[in-house]
VEXVO-701715 format. One record per atom (N, C-alpha, C): residue in one letter; x, y, z. Coordinates in steps of 0.1 Angstrom, whole numbers, plus 2048, in hexadecimal, padded with zeros to 3 digits. Each point is the difference from the previous one (the first is absolute). Layout:
N
aXYZ
...
This chain:
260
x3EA1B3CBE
x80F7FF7FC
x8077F680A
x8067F47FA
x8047F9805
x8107FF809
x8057F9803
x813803807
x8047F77F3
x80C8067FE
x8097FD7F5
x80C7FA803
x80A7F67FE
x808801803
x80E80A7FC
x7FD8087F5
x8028107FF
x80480880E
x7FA7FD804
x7FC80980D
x80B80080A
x8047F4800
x80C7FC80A
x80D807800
x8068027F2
x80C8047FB
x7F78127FB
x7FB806804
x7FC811805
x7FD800815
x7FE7F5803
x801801814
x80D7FD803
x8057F27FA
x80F7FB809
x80A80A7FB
x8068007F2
x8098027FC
x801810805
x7FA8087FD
x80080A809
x80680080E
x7F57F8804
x805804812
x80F7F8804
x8077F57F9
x8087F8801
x81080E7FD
x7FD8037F3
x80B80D7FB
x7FC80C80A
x7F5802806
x7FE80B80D
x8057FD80D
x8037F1803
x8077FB80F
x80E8017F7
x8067FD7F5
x80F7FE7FD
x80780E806
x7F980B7F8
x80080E7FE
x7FE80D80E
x7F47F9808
x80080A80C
x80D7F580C
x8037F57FB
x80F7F980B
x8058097FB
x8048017F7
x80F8087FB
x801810803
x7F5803800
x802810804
x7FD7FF810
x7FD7F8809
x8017F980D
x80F7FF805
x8067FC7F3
x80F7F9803
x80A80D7FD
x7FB8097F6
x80880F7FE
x7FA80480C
x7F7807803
x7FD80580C
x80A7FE80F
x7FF7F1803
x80E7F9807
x80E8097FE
x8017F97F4
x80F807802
x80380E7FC
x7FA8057FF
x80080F804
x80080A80D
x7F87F4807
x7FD80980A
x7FD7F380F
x8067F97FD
x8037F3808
x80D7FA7FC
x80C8037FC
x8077F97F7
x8087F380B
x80180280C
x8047EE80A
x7FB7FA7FB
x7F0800800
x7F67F5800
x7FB7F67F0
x80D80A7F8
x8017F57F5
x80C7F97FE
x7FD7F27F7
x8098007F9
x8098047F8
x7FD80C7FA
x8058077F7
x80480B809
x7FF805808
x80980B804
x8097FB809
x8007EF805
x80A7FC807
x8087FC7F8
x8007FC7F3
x80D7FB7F5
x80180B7FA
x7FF810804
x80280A7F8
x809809807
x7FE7FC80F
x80D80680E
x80D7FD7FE
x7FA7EC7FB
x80F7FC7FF
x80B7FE7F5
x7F38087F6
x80A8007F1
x80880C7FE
x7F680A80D
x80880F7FC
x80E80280C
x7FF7F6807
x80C7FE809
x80A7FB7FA
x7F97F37F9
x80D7FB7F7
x8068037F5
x7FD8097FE
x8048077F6
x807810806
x7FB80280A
x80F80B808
x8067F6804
x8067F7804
x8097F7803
x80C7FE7F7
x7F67F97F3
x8067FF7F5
x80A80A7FE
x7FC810802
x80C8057F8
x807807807
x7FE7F9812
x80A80480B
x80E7FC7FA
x7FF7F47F9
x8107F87FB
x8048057F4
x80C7F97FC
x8078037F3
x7F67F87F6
x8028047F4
x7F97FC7F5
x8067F37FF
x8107FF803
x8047F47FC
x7FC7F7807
x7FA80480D
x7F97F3809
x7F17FD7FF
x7F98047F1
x7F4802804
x7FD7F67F4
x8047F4801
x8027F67F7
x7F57F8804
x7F57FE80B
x7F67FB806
x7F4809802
x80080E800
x7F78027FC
x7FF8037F2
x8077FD7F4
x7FC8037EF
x7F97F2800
x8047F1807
x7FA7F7800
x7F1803803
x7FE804808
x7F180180B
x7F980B7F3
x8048087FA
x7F880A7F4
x8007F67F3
x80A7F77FC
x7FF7F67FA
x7F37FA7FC
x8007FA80B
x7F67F2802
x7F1809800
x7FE80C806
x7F78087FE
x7FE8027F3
x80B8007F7
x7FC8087F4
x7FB7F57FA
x8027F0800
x8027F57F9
x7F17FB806
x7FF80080A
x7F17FE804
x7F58077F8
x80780D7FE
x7F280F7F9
x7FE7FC7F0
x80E7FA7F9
x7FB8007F6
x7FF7EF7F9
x8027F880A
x7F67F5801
x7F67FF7FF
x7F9807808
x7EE802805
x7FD80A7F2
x8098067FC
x7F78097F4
x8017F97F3
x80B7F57FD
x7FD7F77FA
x7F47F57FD
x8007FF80F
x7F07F4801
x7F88097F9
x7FB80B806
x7F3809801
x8028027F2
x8078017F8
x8008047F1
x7FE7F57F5
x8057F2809
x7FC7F27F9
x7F27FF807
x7F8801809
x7F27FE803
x7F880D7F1
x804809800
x7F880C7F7
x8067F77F7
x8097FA7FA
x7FC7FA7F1
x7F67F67FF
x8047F880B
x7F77F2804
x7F08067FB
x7FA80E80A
x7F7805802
x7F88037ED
x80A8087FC
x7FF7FF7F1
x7FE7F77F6
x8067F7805
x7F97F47F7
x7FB7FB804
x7FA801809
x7F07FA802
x7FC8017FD
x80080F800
x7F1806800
x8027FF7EC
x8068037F7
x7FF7FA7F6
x7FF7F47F9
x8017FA809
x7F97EE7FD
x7F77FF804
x7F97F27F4
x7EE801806
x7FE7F9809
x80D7F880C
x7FF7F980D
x7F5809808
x80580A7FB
x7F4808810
x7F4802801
x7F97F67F3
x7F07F97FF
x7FE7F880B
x80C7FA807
x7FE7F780B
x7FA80680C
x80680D7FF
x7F580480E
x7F18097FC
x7FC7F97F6
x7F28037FD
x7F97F2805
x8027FA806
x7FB7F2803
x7F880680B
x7F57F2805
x7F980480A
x7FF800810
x8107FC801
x8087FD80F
x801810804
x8058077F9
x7FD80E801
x7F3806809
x80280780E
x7F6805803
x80080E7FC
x7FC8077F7
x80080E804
x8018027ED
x80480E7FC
x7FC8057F4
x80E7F97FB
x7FA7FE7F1
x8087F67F7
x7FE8067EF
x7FF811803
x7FD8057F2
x80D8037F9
x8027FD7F4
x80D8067FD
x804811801
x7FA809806
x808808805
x80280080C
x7FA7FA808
x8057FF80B
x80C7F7802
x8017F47FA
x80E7FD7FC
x80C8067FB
x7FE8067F9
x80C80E7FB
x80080580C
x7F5803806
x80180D80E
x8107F580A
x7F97F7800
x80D7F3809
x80C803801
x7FF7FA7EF
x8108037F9
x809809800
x7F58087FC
x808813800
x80580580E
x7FB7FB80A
x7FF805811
x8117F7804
x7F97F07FA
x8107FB804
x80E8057F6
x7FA8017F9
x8128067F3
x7FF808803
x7F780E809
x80580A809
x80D80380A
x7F87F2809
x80A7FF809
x8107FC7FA
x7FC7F57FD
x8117FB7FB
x8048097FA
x7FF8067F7
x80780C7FD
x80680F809
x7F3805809
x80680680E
x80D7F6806
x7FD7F7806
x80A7F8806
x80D8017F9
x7FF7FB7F6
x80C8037F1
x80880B805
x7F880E7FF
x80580E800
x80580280F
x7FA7FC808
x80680280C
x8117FB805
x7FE7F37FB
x80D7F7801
x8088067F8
x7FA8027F6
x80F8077F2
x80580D809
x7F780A807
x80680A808
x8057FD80A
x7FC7F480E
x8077FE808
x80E8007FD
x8047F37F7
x8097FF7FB
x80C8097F9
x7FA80F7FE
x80780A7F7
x802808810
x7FB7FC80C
x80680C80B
x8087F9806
x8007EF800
x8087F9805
x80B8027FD
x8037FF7F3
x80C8067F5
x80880B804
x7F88067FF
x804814806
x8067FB810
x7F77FC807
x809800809
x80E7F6801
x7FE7F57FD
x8127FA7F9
x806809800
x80280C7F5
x8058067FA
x80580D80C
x7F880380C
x803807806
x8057FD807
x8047F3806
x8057FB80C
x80E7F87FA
x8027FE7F1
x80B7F87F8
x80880E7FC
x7FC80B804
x80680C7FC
x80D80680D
x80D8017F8
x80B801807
x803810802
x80780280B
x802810800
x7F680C7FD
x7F37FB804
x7FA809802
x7F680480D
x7FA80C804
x7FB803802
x7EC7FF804
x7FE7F7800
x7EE7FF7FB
x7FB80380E
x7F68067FE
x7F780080C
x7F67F5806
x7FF7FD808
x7FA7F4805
x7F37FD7FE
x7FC80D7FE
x7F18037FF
x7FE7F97F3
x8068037EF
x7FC7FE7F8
x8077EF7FE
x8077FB804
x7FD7F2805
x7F17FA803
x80180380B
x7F37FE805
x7F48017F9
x80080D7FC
x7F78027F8
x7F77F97F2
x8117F97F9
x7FF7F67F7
x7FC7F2803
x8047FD80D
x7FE7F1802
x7F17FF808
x7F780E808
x7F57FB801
x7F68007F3
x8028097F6
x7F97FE7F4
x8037F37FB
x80B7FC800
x7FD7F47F8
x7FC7F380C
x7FE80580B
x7F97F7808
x7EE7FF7FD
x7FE80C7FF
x7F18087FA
x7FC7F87F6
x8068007F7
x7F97FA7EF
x8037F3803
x80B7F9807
x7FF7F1800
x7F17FB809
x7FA80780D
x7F4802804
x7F78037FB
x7FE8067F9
x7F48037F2
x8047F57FA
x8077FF7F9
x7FF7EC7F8
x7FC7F9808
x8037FF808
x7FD7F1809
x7EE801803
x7FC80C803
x7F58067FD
x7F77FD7F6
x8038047F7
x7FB7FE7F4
x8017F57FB
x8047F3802
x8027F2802
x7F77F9807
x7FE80480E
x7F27FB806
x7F78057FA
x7FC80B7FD
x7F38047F5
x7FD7F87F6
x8097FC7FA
x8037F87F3
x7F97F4806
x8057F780D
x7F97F4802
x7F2800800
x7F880F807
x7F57FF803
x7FA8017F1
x8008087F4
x7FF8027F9
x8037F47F6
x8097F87FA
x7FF7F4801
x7F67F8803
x7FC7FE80B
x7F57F880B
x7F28067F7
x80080E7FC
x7F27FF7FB
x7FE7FC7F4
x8067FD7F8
x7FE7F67F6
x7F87F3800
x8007FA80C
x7FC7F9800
x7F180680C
x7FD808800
x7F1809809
x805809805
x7F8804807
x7FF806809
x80680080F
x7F67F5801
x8017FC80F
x80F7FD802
x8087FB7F8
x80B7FC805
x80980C800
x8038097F6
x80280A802
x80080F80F
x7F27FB804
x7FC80780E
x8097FA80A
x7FF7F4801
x8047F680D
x80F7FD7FD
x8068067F3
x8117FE803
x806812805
x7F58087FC
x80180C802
x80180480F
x7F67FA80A
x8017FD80D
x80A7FC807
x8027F17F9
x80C7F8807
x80E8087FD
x8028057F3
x8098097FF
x80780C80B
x7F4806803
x801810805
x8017F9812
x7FF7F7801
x7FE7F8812
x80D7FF800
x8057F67F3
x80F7F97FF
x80C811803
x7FD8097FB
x80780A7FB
x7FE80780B
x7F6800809
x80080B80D
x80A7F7808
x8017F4803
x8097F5806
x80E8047FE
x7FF8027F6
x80D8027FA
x80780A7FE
x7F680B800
x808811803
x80080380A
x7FB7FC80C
x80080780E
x8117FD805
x7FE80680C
x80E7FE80A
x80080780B
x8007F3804
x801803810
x810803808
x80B7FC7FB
x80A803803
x80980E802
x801809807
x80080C803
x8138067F4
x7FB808802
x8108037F2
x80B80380A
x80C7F67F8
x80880380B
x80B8107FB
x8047FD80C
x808811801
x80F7FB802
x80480A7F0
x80C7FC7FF
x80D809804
x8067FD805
x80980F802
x8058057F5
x80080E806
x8078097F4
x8097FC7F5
x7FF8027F5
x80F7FB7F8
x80E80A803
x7FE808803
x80680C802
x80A7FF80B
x7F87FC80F
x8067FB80A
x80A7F17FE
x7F97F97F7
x80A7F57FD
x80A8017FC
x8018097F5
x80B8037F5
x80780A80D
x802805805
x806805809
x8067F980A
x7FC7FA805
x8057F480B
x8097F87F8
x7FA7FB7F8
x80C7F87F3
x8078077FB
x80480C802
x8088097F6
x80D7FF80F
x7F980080A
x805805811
x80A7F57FF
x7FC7F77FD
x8057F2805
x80B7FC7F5
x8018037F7
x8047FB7F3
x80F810802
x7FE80C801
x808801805
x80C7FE80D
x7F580080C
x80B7FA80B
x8087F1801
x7F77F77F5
x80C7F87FD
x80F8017F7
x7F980F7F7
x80B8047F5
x80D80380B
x7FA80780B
x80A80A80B
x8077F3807
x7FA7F4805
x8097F7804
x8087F97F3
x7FB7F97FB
x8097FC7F7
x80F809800
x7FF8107F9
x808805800
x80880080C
x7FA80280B
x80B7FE80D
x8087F5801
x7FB7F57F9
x8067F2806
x8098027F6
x7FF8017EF
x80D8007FB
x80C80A802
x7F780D80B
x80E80A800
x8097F480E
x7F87FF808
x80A7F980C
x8037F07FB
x8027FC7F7
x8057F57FE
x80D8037FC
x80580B7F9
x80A8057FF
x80D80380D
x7F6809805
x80480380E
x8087F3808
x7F77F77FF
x8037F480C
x80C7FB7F8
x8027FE7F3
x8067F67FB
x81480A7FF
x7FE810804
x80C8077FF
x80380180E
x7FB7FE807
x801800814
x8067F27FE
x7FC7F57F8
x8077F4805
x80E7FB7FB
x80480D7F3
x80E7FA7F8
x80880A80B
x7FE810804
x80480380C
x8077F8808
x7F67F6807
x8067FE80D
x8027F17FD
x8068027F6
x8097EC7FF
x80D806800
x80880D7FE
x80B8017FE
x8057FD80E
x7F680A80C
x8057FF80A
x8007F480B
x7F87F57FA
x8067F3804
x8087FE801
C-alpha cells in the first residue's frame, strides 16, 4: 500500500484545527485565571471602569459616551454584514460548476468531491458563526445605549457592565471565527497551505493577546464623586457669601456720603 496524497488532508488538517483549538482554550485558561496578562482582560478593566464613570454624570452629559457605543454598534453590524455577504459568496460557489477548478493538478492533497463539500460546508460554517456573533454583539451594544441614554433612573452598574462585556464576547468570537475562516479557506487550495497559515496564525495571535503592561488602578468613583460633590458645594457657599456682602458694601457707602 502505497502514500496517497489523501493522506495529507487526514495528518495536516487535523493537527492545523488542533493548534487553532488547544491556543484558544490556552487563551480561556489566561484569562480566567491570569486575567493582566491578556489582552482581553486589560480592555475588559477599562471598559468596566468606563462605564462606572459613565454614569457618575448626568445623562444629559453623556453625549460622548452614546458616541463611543455608537461606533461599536456600527462596527458590529458592519462585520456581520461582510460575514453574511462572504456565506452568500460561499453559496454560490459552491453551486457553480467554477469549483471544478480546484480539481486541477496544482492541488496537493485530496481533490474528491466530498471532500470539497467537506471545504465549503466548514467555511459557510464560519461565516455564518461570525454573522451570529456580530448580529449579537451588536443587540448588547444597543441595550447598553439604551441604559446609559436612559434619564432619571436608577440602573445598577453591574448590569451595564455586564451588557457591554458580552457584547465585547461575541464581537471576539467573530473575529475568531474569521481567522478560522482564513485557514479554512487556505485549504481549498491543500493542505499544506492550510497547516502553515494555521501556524502563522496562532504565533500572530499569541503576539497579539499577551500584555505586558500591568492594569492600572483607578481610584474609587465614589471617592471622586465625593470630592466633586465637596468642591462644587464650597464654591455654592462662596458664591453665596460674595453676593450677600456686595450688598452690604454698597449700603455702608450711601451711609457715609451724607456725612461728607
Amino acid at each position: 500500500m502505497g502514500w496517497k496524497n489523501e493522506y495529507l488532508d487526514l495528518i495536516l488538517v487535523p493537527s492545523g484545527l488542533l493548534i487553532m483549538f488547544g491556543y484558544h482554550l490556552y487563551l480561556l485558561y489566561r484569562c480566567q485565571n491570569h486575567t493582566d496578562t491578556t489582552v482581553i482582560g486589560y480592555e475588559n478593566h477599562i471598559k468596566t471602569t468606563w462605564i462606572e464613570r459613565m454614569l457618575q454624570i448626568e445623562p444629559k452629559d453623556r453625549a460622548q459616551a452614546l458616541t463611543v457605543i455608537g461606533s461599536n454598534t456600527t462596527a458590529a453590524t458592519s462585520m456581520s454584514s461582510t460575514s453574511l455577504a462572504l456565506s452568500s459568496l460561499i453559496g454560490a460557489w459552491v453551486g457553480s460548476s467554477s469549483q471544478n477548478i480546484f480539481k486541477s493538478n496544482f492541488i496537493y492533497g485530496d481533490t474528491s468531491p466530498s471532500t470539497i463539500s467537506i471545504k465549503y460546508i466548514s467555511l459557510l460554517t464560519c461565516f455564518l458563526l461570525a454573522f451570529g456573533c456580530f448580529v449579537q454583539a451588536a443587540r448588547y451594544f444597543v441595550q447598553v445605549n439604551f441604559f446609559i441614554s436612559m434619564p432619571n433612573s436608577e440602573i445598577p452598574v453591574k448590569y451595564v457592565q455586564k451588557a457591554m462585556l458580552r457584547g465585547g464576547y461575541f464581537w471576539l468570537v467573530g473575529l475568531r471565527a474569521l481567522y478560522l475562516a482564513i485557514s479554512l479557506l487556505l485549504w481549498i487550495f491543500g493542505p499544506i497551505p492550510m497547516f502553515v497559515s494555521s501556524v502563522i496564525l496562532v504565533v500572530i495571535m499569541h503576539n497579539l493577546d499577551k500584555n505586558s503592561d500591568p492594569l492600572h488602578e483607578f481610584h474609587s468613583a465614589n471617592k471622586h464623586s465625593l470630592l466633586k460633590k465637596i468642591g462644587e458645594e464650597i464654591s455654592a457657599v462662596a458664591t453665596a457669601i460674595e453676593h450677600h456682602e456686595r450688598p452690604n458694601e454698597n449700603g455702608s457707602s450711601r451711609v457715609s456720603d451724607p456725612e461728607s
